[in-house]
C-alpha positions in Angstrom: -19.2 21.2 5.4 -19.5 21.3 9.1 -21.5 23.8 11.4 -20.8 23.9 14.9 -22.8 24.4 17.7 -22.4 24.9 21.4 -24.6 24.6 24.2 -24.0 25.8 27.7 -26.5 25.1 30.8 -27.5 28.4 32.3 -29.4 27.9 35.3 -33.6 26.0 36.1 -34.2 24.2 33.0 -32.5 26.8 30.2 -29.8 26.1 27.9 -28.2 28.7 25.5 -27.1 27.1 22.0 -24.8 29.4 20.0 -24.1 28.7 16.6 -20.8 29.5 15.1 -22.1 32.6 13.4 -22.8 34.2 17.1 -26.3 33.5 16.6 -28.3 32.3 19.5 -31.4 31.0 20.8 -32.1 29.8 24.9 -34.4 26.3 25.0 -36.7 26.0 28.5 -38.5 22.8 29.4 -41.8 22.9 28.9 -44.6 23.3 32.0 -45.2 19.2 31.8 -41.5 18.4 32.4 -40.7 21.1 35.1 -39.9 24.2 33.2 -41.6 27.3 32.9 -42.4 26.7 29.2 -41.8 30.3 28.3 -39.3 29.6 25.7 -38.5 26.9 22.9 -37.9 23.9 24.6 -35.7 21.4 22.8 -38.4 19.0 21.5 -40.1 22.5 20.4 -37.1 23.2 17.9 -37.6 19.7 16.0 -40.6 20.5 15.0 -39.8 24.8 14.5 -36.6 22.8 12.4 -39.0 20.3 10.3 -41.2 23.2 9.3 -38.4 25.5 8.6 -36.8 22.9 6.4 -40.0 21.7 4.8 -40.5 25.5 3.8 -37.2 26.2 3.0 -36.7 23.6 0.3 -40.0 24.8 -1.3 -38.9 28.0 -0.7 -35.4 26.8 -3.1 -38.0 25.2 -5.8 -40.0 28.1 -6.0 -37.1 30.5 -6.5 -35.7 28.1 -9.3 -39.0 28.0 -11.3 -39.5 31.6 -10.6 -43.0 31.0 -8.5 -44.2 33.8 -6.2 -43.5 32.0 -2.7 -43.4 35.3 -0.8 -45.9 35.0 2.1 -46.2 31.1 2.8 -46.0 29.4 5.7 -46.1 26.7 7.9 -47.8 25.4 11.0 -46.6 23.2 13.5 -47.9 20.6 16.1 -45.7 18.4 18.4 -47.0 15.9 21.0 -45.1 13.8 23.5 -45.3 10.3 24.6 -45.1 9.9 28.5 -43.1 6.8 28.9 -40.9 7.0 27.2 -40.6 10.8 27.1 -40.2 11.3 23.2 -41.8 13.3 20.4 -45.2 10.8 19.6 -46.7 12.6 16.9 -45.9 15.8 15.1 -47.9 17.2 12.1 -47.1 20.5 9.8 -49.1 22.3 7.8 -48.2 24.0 4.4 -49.6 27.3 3.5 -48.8 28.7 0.5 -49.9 31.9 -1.0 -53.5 32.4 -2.2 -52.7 33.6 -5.3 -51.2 30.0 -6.8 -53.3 28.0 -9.1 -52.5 24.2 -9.1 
């Protein structure tokens, strides 16, 4: 199965991705590499995408075993290498609900 996904430049340092579904989301560079920072930048989604996933497929194990999952979530936190400019480090935190015992 293929999804596809289009990305048009739309002016400073934005880019609107549209996925076939109609769905969108516009990425900014961050302040340190000459954007504005005020949205996602691209670097940003890896990171929003790991979580996302990570919870996701817990969310799908949860829902088989019929655990309470409502409520979890994650935190994310990205850091980039200067030279070259790349992700360095990125950690994510699980939360899951209080109310689940070991």
């Amino acid at each position: 199965m293929s999804v596809k996904i289009e990305g048009t430049y739309i002016g400073g340092t934005r880019v609107r991705l549209t996925h076939e579904s109609g769905a969108e989301i516009v990425t900014c560079a961050p302040k340190d590499n000459g954007g504005d920072g005020s949205l996602f930048s691209p670097t940003d989604l890896i990171a929003a995408a790991t979580g996302s996933c990570i919870l996701t497929m817990m969310a799908f194990m949860a829902e088989r075993d019929k655990v309470p999952f409502e409520g979890a979530s994650f935190r994310a936190e990205k850091e980039m290498s200067a030279s070259p400019r790349r992700v360095g480090r990125m950690a994510i935190e699980i939360h899951v609900p209080a109310k689940l015992t070991d």
